[in-house]
C-alpha positions, -999 to +999 in steps of 0.1 A: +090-034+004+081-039+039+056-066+052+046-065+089+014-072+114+004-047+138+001-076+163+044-071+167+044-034+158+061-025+195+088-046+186+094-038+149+088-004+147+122+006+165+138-009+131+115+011+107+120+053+098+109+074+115+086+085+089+072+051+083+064+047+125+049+081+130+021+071+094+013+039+113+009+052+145-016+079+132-036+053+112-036+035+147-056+062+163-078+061+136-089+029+138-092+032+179-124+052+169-152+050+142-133+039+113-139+067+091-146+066+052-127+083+023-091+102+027-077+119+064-054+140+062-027+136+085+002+164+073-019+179+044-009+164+011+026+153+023+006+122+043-027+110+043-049+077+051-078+066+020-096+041+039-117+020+016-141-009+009-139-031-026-150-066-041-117-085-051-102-088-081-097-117-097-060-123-108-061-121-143-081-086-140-056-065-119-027-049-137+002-037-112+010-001-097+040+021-095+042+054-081+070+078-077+059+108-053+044+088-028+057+057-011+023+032-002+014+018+032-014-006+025-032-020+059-058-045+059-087-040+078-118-069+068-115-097+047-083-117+029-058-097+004-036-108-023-007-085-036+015-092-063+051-077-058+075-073-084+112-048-086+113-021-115+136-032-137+140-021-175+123-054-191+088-043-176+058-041-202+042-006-196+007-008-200+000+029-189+032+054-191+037+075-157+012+100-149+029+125-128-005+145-116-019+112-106+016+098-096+013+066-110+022+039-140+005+007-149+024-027-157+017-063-167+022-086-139+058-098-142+063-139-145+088-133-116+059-115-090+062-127-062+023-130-039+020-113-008-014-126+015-027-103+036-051-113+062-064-084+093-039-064+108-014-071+085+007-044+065+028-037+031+050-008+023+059+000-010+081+023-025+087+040-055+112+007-067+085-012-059+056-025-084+025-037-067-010-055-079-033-041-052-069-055-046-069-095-058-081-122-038-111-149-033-134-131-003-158-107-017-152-081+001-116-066+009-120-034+036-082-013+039-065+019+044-039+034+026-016+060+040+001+082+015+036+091+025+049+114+001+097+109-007+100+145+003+093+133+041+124+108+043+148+129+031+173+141+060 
């Protein structure tokens, strides 16, 4: 898991892949312009941007998120974000077994999560290791984008 602003992206993104730089330097350009709505592709199904607008969730009504194709680059645009961040281990409760057309498992939040708050500009990468609870928070409104990188991309 990464966590970063875009306010010191010139300076971290000479320690990130090069995968990882060039999906939030094309999300950049998009939000120079009109912000648009619903999913940009920027290589076709290997990446792409949803950009979205939801009411929060509160805590207790979010279960958390794994995927395995795609790694997750969640950027927040309006509003205040909480996400819950956990590791994949064996112990996890399952909720929803892995879904491999819609690349993704559900889970219980884990006792040991730990609470990521996003506020504007701000930035989260998951990987596939990585279990996330997406979408919680106390302002109504939560406006983001998420860019979907798929494995096959990092590979050498």
């Amino acid at each position: 898991m990464i966590l970063g602003t875009m306010s010191l992206w010139e300076k971290q993104n000479k320690f990130e892949h090069t995968v990882i730089v060039t999906a939030l330097e094309e999300l950049n350009l998009l939000l120079n312009g009109d912000v648009p709505e619903g999913r940009v592709e920027i290589k076709g199904d290997q990446m792409y941007v949803s950009f979205m607008e939801f009411d929060a969730k509160p805590m207790d009504e979010q279960l958390a998120e794994k995927h395995e194709s795609y790694i997750d680059i969640h950027y927040l645009i309006d509003g205040e974000e909480t996400i819950g961040w956990f590791a994949d281990r064996e112990d996890l409760r399952v909720v929803k077994a892995y879904e491999s057309e819609h690349d993704y498992a559900l889970y219980d939040p884990s006792a040991d999560e730990i609470l990521l708050h996003l506020k504007p500009g701000m930035f989260a990468v998951f990987f596939p290791n990585d279990i996330h609870r997406p979408g919680m928070g106390q302002s109504s409104k939560i406006k983001k984008a998420v860019i979907k990188v798929h494995v096959g991309l990092l590979q050498p």
